[in-house]
N, C-alpha and C positions, 0 to 999 in steps of 0.2 A: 883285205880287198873285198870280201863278201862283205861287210859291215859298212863299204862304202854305197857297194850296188844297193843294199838293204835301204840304205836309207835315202837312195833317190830315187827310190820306187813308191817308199813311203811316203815323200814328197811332193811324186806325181798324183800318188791318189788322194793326197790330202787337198792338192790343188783341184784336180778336178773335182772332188766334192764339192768346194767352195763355187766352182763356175757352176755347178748344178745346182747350184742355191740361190746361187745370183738370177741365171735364167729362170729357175721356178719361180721366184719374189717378180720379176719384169713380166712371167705370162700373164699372172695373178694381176698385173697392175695392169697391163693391156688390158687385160678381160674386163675390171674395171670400168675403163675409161670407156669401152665401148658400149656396154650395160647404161652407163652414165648417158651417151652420148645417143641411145638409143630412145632412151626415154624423153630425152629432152626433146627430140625429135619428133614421138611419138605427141606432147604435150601439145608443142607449139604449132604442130597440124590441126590440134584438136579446136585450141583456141582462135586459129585462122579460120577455119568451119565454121565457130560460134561466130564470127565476128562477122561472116561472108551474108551467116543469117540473117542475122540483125541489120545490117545493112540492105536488106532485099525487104527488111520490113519493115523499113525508116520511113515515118508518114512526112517527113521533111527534109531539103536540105540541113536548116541548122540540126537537126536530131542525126541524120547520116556522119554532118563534120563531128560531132559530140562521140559519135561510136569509133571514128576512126581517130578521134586522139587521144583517146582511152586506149585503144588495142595499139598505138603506136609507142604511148606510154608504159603500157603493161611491157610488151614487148622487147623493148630498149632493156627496162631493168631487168624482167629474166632473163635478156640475155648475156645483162653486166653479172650479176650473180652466177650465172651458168659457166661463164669464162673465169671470174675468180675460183669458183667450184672444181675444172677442170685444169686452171694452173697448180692449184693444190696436190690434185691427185697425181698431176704430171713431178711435183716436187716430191710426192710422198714415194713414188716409183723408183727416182732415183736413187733418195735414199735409200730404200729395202734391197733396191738390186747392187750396189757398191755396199749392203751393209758385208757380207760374205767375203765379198776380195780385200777388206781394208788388210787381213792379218797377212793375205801375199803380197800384197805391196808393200805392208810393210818389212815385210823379211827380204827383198827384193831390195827396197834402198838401203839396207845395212851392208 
C-alpha cells in the first residue's frame, strides 16, 4: 500500500515540475514578445518624428507627397516583417511551453 501512495506522490511532483517548466518557457516567451513589441514601438515613433520633420521642411508639394510615400512605404513593410517576426515568436512560445507537458500527456493517454 505504501508503494502505491509512494508513487503518486512521485507522480505529483514530477507533474508539477513539468508545469513549472512549462510556465517558466511561456514567461520567458511573454517577456520576449514584449521586449520585441517595445522596440518596434519605440522605432516606429522615431521614424514618424523623422518623417513629421521632413515634412515641415518640404520646399514643395510634390517633395512633401515624395516623403510621405516613402514613410508610408517604409512603414507598411516594417510593419509586415514586425507581424511575421512576432507570429514566429508567438509559434516558438508554444512550442517551448507544451515542450515539458508532452511526457504527461503522454502517460495520460495510455
Amino acid at each position: 500500500m505504501m508503494n502505491g501512495f509512494e508513487d503518486v506522490q512521485k507522480l505529483g511532483k514530477d507533474n508539477m515540475d513539468q508545469a513549472m517548466k512549462s510556465i517558466g518557457s511561456f514567461s520567458k516567451g511573454m517577456q520576449s514578445l514584449a521586449v520585441e513589441m517595445a522596440d518596434y514601438s519605440k522605432k516606429s515613433f522615431e521614424e514618424s518624428a523623422s518623417t513629421v520633420e521632413k515634412l515641415m521642411s518640404a520646399k514643395s508639394v510634390d517633395k512633401a507627397m515624395e516623403i510621405q510615400t516613402d514613410y508610408m512605404k517604409s512603414a507598411y513593410e516594417g510593419f509586415v516583417a514586425q507581424a511575421t517576426k512576432v507570429g514566429e515568436l508567438y509559434a516558438d512560445l508554444a512550442k517551448d511551453a507544451y515542450k515539458p507537458l508532452e511526457g504527461m500527456v503522454a502517460k495520460a493517454s495510455k
